[in-house]
N, C-alpha and C positions, 0 to 999 in steps of 0.2 A: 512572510514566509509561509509554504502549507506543508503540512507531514501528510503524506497522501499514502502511508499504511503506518499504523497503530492496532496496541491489542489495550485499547482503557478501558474500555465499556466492561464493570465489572463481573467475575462471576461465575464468564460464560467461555472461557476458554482457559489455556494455560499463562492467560496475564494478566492484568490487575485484580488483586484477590477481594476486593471492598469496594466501597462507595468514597470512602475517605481516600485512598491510597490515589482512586481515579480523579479524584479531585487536585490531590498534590500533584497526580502528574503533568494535569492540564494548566496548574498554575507556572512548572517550572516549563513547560513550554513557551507559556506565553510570555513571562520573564527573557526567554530565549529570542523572543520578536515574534515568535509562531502566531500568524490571524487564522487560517481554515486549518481543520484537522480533520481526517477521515476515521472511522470508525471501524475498522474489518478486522472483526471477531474471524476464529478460524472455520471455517464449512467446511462438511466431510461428507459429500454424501453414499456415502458407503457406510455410515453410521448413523446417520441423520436425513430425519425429511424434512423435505424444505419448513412446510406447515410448523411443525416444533424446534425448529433451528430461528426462525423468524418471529415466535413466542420465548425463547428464551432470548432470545437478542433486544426485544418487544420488554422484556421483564428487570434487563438489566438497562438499559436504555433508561425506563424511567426511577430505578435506581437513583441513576448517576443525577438526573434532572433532581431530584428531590435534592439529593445532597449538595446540590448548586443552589439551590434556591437560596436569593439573598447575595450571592457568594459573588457574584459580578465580576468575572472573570477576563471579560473581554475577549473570547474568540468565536469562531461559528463551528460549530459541528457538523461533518456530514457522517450519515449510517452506510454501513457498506460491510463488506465482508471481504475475507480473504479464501477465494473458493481452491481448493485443493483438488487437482486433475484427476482423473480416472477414465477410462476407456467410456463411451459412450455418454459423457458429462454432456453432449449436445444433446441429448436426448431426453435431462433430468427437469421435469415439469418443475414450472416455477423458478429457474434459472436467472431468469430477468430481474427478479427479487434479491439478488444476490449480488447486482448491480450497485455501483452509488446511487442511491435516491435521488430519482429525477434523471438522472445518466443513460447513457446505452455501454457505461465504459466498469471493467469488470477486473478485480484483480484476482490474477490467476497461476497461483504457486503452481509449477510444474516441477513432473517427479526429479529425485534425487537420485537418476540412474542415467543411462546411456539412452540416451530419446531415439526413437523408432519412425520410419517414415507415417506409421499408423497415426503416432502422439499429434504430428504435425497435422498430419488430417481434420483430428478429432479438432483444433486447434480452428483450421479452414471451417469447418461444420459451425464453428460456435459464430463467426465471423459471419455466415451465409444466416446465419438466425438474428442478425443485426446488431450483433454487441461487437465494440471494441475491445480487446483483451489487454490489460495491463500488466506483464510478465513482475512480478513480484522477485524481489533481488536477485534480478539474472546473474548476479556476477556468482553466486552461489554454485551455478551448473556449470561453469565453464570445464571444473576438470572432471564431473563425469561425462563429460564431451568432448574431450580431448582438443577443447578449443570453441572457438565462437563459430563454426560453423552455420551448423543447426539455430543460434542465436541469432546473428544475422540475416539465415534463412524468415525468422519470424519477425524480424524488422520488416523485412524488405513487402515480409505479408500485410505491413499495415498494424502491428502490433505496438504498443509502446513499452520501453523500458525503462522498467524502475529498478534503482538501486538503492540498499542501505545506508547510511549514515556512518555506521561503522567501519567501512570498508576506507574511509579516510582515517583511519586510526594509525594505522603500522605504514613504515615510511615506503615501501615497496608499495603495498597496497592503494596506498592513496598516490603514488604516482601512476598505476596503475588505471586508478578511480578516473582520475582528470583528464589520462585520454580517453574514456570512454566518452568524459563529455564535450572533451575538444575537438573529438571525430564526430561527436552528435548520432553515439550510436544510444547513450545513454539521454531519456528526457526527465524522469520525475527523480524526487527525493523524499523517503522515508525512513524515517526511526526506528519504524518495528520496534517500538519499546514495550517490554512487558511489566514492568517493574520499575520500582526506582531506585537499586542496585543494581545489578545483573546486567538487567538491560533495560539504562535509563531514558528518560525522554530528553534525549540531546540531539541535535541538529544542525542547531546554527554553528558550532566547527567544519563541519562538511562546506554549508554555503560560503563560508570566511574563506577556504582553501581554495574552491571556486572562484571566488570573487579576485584573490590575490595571483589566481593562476591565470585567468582567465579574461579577467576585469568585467567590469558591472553588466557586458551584454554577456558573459556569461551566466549568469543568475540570473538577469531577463527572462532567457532563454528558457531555465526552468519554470519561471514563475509564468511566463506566461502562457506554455503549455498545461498550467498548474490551473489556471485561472477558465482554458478552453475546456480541461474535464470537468471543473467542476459550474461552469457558468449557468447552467440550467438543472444543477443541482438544489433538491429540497436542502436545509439545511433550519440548524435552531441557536441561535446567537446565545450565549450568557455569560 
């Protein structure tokens, strides 16, 4: 299985507070079946420049390696980030850095309001600069959009979409969750997990509901568009 957004990498954002905690979470991952994990700390750049956003990621990073050493965990890591929209984000140097390593493919929180033909634009800009944009739990915007509209407008752009793990949680929701992926509006799965309360590194419930909804070429499905983002991804095994 791959969680293709995570906040473990410690330190450096509102999620894993340590190097221990990052470690516990990676292990109850892979307990989970979890093999690749992405790494996307949260980016702002409205607070942050690339250059020290990418030294502190750079500082929690090896962190986390030290506290592995030895610890043979069994998964592979990729670094990435979770870049957070703003008005002219096409135009923020360094951008590509914010990328999964090795990737052109880019996860990309979009705001928590009613989206503007503008948003969509800036969205087109990032794609014309050669990144693919990986919409980070669309299912989140659906009611300040009064629907998937604007969502499936960014499908149709060549975008992908990711959902949560959580959102198979509550019985509405998760019926909910399955047709997005039995329409094949939804492709990736991630945990977002910050923590190992709150918001734990759990996963494989989501792919099980999947898999019993759907059967095994459902979760193909994910895993192997799982496997085309990250195929020419750097990546460090431990």
């Amino acid at each position: 299985m791959i969680d293709i957004h995570t906040h473990i990498l410690p330190g450096i954002d509102d999620g894993s507070k340590n190097s221990e905690m990052s470690v516990q979470m990676l292990e109850k991952l892979k307990e989970e079946g979890v093999t690749d994990v992405v790494l996307t700390p949260h980016f702002y750049a409205s607070q942050n420049s690339v250059e020290k956003f990418l030294a502190r990621r750079q500082v929690g990073f090896e962190h986390l390696m030290a506290a592995l050493e030895n610890r043979h965990v069994g998964i592979r890591l990729h670094l990435g980030a979770e870049v957070l929209f703003m008005d002219s984000l096409d135009k923020v140097d360094g951008l590509g850095d914010m990328a999964i390593r090795g990737t052109k493919y880019l996860l990309l929180e979009m705001p928590f309001t009613k989206w503007s033909s503008r948003n969509l634009d800036t969205v087109y800009k990032i794609q014309c600069n050669g990144f693919t944009p990986i919409i980070a739990h669309f299912e989140r915007y659906i009611g300040f959009n009064g629907g998937l509209n604007e969502i499936r407008e960014l499908k149709k752009m060549g975008c992908i979409l990711q959902m949560n793990a959580e959102s198979f949680q509550g019985f509405f929701t998760k019926r909910k969750s399955l047709k997005f992926f039995d329409e094949h509006l939804a492709s990736l799965l991630g945990s977002d997990t910050h923590n190992l309360e709150s918001r734990p590194p759990k996963i494989k419930f989501a792919y099980d509901a999947i898999r019993e909804k759907l059967g095994e070429p459902g979760v193909e499905r994910i895993l192997y568009r799982g496997r085309r983002v990250l195929e020419k991804s750097e990546f460090v095994e431990v």
